[in-house]
MMTF fields as JSON, N, C-alpha, C and O atoms, coordinates in Angstrom:
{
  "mmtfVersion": "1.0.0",
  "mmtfProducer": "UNKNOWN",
  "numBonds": 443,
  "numAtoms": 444,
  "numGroups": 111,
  "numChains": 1,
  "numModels": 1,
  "chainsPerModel": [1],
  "groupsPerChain": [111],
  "chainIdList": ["A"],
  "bondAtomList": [4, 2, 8, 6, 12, 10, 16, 14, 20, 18, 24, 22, 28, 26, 32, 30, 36, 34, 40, 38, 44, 42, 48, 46, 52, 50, 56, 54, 60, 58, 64, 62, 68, 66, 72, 70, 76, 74, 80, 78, 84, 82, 88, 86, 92, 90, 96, 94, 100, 98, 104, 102, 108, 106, 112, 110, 116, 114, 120, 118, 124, 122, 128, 126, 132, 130, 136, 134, 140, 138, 144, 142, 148, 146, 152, 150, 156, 154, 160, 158, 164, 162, 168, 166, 172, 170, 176, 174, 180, 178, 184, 182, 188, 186, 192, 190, 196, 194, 200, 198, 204, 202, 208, 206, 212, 210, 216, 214, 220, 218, 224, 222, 228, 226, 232, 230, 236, 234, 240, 238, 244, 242, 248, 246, 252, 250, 256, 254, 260, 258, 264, 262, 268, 266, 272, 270, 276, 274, 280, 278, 284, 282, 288, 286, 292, 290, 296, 294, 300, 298, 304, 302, 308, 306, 312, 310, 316, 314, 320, 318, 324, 322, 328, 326, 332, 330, 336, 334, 340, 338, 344, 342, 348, 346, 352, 350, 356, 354, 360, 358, 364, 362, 368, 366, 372, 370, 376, 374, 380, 378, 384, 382, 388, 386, 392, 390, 396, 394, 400, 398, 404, 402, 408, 406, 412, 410, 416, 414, 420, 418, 424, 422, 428, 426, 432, 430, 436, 434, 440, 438],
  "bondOrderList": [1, 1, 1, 1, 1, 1, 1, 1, 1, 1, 1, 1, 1, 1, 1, 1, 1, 1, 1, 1, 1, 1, 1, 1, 1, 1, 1, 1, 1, 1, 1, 1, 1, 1, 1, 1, 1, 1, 1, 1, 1, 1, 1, 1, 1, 1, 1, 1, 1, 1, 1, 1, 1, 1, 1, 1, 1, 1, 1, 1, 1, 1, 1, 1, 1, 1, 1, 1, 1, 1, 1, 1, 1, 1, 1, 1, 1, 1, 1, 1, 1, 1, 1, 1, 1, 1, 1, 1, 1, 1, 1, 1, 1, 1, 1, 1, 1, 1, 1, 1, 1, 1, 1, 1, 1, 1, 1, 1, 1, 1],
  "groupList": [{"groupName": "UNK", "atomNameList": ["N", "CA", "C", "O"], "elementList": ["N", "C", "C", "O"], "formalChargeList": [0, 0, 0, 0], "bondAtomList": [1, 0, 2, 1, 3, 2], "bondOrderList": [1, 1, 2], "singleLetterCode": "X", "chemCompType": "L-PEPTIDE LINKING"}],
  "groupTypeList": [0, 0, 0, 0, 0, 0, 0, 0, 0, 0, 0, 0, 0, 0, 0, 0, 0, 0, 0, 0, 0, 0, 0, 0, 0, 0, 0, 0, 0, 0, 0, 0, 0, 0, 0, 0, 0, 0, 0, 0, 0, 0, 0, 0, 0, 0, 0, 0, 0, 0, 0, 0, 0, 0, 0, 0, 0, 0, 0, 0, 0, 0, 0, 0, 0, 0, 0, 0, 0, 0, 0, 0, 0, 0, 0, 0, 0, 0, 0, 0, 0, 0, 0, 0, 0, 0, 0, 0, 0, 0, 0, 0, 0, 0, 0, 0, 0, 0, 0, 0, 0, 0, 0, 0, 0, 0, 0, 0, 0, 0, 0],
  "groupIdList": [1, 2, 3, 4, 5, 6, 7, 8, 9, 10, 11, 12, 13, 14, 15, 16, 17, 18, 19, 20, 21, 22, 23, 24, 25, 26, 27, 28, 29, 30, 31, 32, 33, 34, 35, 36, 37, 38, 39, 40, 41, 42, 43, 44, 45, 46, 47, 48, 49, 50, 51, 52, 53, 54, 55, 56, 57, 58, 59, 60, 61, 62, 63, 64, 65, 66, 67, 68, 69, 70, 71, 72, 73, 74, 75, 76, 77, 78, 79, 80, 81, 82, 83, 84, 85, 86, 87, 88, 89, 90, 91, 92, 93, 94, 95, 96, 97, 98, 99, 100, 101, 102, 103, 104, 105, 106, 107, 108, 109, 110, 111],
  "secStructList": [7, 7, 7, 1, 1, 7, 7, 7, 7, 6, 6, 6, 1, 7, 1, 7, 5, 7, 6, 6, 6, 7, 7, 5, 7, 1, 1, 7, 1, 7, 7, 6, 6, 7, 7, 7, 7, 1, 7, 7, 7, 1, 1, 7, 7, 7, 7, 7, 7, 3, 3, 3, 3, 7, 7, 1, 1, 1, 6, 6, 6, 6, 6, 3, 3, 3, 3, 3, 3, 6, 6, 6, 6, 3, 3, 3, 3, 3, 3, 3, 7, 1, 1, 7, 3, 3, 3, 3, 3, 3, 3, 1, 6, 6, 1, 7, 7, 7, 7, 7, 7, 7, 7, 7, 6, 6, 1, 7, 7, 7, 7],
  "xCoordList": [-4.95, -6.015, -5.676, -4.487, -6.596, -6.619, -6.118, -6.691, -5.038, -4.836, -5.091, -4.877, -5.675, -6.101, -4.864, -3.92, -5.269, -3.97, -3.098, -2.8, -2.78, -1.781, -1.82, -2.826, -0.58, -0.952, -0.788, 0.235, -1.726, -1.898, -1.333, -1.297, -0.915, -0.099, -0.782, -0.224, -2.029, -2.527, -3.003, -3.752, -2.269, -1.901, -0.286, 0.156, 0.625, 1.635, 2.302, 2.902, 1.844, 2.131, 0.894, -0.098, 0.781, -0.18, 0.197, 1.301, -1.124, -0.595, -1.513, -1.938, -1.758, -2.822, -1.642, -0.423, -2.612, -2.281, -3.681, -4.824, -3.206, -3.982, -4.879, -4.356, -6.375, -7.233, -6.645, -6.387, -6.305, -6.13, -4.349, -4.036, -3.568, -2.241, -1.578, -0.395, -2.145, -1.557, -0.041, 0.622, 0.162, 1.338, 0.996, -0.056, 1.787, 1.875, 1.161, 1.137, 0.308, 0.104, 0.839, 0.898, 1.381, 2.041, 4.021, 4.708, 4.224, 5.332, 6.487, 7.657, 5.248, 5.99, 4.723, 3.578, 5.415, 4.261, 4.588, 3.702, 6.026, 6.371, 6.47, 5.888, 6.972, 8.01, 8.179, 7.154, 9.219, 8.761, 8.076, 8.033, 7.114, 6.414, 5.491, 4.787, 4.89, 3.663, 3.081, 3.904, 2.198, 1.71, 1.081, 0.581, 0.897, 1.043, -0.572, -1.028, -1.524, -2.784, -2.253, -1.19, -3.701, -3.113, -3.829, -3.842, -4.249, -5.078, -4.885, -4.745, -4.849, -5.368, -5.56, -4.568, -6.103, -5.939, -5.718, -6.095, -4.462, -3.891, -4.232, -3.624, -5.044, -5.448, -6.337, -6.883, -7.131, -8.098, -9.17, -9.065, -10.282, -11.432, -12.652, -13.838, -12.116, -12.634, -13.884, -15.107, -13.296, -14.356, -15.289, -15.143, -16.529, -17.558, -17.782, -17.051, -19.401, -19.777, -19.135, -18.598, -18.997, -18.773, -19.14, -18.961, -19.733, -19.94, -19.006, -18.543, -18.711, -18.129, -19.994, -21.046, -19.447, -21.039, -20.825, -19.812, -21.76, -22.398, -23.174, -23.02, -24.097, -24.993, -24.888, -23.873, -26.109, -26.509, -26.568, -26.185, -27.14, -27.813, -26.549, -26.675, -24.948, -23.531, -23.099, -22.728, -23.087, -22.479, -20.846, -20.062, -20.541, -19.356, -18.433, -17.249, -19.565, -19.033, -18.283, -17.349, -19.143, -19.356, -17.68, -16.696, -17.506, -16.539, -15.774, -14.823, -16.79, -15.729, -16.09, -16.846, -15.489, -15.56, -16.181, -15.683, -17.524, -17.655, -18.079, -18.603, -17.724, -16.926, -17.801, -17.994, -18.265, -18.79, -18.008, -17.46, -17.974, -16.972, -17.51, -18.107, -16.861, -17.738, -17.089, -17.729, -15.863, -14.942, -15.497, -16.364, -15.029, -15.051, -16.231, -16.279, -17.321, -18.716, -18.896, -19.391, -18.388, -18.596, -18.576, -17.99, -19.159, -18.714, -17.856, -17.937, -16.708, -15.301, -15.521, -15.816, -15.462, -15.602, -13.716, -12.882, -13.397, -12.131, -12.451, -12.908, -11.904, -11.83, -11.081, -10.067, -10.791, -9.949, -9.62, -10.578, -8.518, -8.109, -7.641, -6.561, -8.084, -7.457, -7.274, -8.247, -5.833, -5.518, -4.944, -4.222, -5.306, -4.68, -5.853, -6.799, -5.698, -6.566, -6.019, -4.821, -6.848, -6.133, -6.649, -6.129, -7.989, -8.02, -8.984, -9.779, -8.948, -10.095, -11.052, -10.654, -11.83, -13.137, -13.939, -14.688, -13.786, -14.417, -15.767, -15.791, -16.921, -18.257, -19.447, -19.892, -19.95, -21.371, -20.621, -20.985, -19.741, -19.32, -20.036, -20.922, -19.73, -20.859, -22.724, -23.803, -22.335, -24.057, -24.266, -25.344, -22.931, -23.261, -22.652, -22.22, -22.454, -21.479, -22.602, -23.649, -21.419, -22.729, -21.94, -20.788, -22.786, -22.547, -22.552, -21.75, -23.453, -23.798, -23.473, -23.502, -22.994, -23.455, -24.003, -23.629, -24.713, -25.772, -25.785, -25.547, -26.261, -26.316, -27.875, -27.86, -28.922, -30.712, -30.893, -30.005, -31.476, -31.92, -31.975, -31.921, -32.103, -32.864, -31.13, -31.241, -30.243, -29.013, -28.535, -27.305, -29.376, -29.182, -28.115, -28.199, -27.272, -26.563, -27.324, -27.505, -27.845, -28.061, -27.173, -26.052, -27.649, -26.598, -27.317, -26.728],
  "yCoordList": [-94.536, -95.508, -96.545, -96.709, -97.247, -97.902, -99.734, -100.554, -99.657, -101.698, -102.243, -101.948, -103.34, -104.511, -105.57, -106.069, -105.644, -106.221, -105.31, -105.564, -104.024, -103.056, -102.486, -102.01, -102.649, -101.904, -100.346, -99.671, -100.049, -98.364, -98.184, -96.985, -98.977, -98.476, -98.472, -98.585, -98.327, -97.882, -99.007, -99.91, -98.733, -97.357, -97.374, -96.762, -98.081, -98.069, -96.451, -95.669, -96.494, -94.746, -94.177, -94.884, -92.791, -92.5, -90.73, -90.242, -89.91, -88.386, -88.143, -86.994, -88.759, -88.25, -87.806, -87.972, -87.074, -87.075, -87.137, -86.778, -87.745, -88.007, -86.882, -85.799, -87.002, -85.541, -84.991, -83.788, -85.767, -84.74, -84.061, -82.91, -85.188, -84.555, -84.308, -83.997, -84.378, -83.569, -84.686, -84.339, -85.798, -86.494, -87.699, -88.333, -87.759, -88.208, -89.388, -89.752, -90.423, -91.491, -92.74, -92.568, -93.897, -94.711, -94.0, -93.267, -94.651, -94.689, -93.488, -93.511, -92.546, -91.745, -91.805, -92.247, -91.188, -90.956, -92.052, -92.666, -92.676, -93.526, -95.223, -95.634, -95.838, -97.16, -98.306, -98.394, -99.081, -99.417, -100.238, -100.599, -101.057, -102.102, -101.139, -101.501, -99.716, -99.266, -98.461, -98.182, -98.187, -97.315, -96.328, -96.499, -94.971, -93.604, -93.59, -94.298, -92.623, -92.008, -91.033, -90.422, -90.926, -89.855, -88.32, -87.225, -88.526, -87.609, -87.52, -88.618, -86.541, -86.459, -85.537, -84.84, -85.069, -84.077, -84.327, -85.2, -82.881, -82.746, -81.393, -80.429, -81.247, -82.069, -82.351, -81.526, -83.681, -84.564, -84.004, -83.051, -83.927, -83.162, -84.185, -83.857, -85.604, -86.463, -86.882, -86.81, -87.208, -88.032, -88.462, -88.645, -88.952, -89.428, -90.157, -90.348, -90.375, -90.537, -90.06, -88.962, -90.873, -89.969, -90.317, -91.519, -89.522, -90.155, -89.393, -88.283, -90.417, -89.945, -89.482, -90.086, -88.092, -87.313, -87.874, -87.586, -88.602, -89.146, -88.477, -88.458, -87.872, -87.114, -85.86, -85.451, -85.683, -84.227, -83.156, -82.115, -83.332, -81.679, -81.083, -80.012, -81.394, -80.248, -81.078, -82.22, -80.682, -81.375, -81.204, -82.15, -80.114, -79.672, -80.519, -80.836, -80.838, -81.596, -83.129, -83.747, -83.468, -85.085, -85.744, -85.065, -86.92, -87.292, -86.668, -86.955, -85.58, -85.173, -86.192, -87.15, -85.891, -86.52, -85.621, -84.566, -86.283, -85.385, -86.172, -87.28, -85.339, -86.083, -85.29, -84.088, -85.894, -85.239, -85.291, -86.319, -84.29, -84.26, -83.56, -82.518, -84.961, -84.851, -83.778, -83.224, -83.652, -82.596, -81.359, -80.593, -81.268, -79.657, -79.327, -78.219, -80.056, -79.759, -78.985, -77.896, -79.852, -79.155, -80.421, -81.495, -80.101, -81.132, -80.438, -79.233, -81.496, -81.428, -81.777, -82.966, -80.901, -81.349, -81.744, -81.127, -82.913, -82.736, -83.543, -84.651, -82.245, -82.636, -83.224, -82.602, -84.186, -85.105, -85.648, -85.9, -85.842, -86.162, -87.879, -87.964, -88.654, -90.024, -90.173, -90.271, -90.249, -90.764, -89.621, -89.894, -88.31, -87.411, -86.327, -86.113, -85.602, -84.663, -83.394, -83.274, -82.605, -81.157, -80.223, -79.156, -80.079, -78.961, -79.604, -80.453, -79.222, -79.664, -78.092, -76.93, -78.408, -77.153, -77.337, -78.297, -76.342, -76.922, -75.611, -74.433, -76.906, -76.059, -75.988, -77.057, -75.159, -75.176, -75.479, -76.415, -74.749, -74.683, -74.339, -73.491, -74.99, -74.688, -75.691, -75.544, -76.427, -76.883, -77.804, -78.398, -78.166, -79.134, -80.451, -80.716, -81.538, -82.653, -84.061, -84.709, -83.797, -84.297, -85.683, -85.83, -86.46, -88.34, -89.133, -90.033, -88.778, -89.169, -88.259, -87.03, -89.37, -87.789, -89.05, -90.141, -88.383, -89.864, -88.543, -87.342, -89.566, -88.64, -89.489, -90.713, -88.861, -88.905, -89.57, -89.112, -90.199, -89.942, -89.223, -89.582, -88.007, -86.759, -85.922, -84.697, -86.229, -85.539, -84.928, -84.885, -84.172, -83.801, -84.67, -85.897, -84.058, -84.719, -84.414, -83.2, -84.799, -85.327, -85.498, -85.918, -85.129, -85.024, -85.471, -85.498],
  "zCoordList": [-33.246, -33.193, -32.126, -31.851, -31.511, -30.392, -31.169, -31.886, -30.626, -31.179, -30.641, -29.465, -30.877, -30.064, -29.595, -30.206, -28.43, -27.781, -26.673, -25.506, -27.606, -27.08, -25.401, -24.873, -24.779, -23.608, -23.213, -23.323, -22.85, -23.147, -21.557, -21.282, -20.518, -19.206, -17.771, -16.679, -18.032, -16.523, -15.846, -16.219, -14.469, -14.039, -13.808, -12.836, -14.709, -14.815, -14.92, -14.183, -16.164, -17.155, -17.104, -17.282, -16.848, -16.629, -16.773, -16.531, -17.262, -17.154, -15.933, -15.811, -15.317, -14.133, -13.011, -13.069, -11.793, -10.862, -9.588, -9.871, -7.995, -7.287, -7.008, -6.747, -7.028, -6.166, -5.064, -5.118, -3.81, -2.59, -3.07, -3.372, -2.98, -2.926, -4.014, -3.874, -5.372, -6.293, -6.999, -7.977, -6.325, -6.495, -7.948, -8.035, -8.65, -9.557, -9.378, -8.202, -10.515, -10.532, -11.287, -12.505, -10.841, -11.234, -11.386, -10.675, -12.544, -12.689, -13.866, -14.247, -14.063, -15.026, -16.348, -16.255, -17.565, -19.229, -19.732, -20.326, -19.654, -20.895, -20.531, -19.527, -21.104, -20.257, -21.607, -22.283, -22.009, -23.185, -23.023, -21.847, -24.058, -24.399, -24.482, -25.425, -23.896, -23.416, -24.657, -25.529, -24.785, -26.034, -25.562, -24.451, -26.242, -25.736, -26.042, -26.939, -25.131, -26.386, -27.021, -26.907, -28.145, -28.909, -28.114, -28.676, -27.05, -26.718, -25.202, -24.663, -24.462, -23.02, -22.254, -22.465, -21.556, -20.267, -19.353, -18.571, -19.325, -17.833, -17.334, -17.8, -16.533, -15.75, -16.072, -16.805, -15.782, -15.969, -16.116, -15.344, -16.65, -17.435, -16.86, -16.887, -16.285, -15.666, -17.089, -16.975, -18.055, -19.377, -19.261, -18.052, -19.504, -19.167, -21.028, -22.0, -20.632, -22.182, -23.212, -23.062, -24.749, -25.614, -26.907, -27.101, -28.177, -29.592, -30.34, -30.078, -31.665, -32.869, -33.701, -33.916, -33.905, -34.661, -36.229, -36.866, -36.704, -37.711, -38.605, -39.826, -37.901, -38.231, -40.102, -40.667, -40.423, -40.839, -40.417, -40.951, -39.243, -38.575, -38.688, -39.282, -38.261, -37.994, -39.123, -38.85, -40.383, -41.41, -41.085, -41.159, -40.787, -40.655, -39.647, -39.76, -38.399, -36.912, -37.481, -36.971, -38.806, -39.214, -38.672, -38.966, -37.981, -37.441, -36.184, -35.457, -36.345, -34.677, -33.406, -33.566, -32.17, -31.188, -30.057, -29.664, -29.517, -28.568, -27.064, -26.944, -26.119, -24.787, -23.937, -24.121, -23.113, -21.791, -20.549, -20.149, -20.019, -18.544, -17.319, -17.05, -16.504, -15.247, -14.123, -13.23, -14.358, -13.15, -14.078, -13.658, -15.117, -15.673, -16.187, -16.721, -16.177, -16.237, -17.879, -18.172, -18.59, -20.404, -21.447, -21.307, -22.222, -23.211, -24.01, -24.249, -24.587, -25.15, -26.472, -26.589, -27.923, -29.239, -29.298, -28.635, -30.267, -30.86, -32.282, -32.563, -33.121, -34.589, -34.862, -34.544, -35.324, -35.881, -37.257, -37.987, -37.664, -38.859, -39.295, -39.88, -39.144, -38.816, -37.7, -36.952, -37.148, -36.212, -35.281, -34.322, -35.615, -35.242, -34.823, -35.581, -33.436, -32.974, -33.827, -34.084, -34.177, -34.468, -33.9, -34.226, -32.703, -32.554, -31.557, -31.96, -30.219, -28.824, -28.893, -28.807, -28.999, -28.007, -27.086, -26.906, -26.433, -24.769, -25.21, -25.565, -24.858, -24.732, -24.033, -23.614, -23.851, -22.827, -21.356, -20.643, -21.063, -19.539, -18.661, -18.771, -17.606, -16.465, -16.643, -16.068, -17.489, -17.615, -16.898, -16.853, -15.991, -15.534, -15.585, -16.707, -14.54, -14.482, -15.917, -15.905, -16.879, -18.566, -18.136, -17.728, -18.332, -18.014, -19.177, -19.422, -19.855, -21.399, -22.284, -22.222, -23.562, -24.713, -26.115, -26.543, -26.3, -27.671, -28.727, -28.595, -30.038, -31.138, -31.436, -31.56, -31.512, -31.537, -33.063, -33.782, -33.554, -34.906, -35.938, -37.114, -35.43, -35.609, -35.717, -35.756, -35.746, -35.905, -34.732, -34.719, -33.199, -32.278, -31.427, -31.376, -30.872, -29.53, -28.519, -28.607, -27.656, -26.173, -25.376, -25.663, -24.043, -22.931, -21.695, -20.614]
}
């Protein structure tokens, strides 16, 4: 979970690396004082929009996380347990660089 206050590093610590040359960003993953996510891609999936699903319509989805991404052109489900991811799915590849992702009234996600 995200603390308020806490410094999460960037672009101190960082799992990225630069587009053209591939060379690390900042100073390494760790450093102390810094706090880790619990989540990330390497390589970068480039994140965009994202909702925690609320909804009825995917009773099953209820609390997952879903992420739109602008490099890998999919939206990213990750189920989660508290504070802990247990399982990423990458879906609808290829549809396209998704900017948004909303959850409708109506239980639908939007993109």
């Amino acid at each position: 979970m995200l603390e308020p206050g806490a410094n999460y590093g960037w672009p101190v610590i960082t799992y990225g690396a630069e587009y053209g040359s591939g060379l690390p960003i900042g100073e390494g993953t760790q450093k102390p004082g810094m706090a880790q996510p619990i989540w990330h891609w390497t390589p970068s999936i480039a994140p965009s929009g994202m909702v925690f699903y609320t909804g009825e319509r995917f009773g099953r989805r209820r609390g997952d996380l879903f992420v739109g991404a602008l490099k890998e052109r999919m939206l990213v489900r990750l189920q989660l347990a508290g504070e802990r991811v247990l399982a990423e799915e990458r879906m609808l590849g290829g549809i396209g660089r998704i900017r948004d992702v909303r959850m409708g009234p109506d239980g639908l996600l939007y993109l």
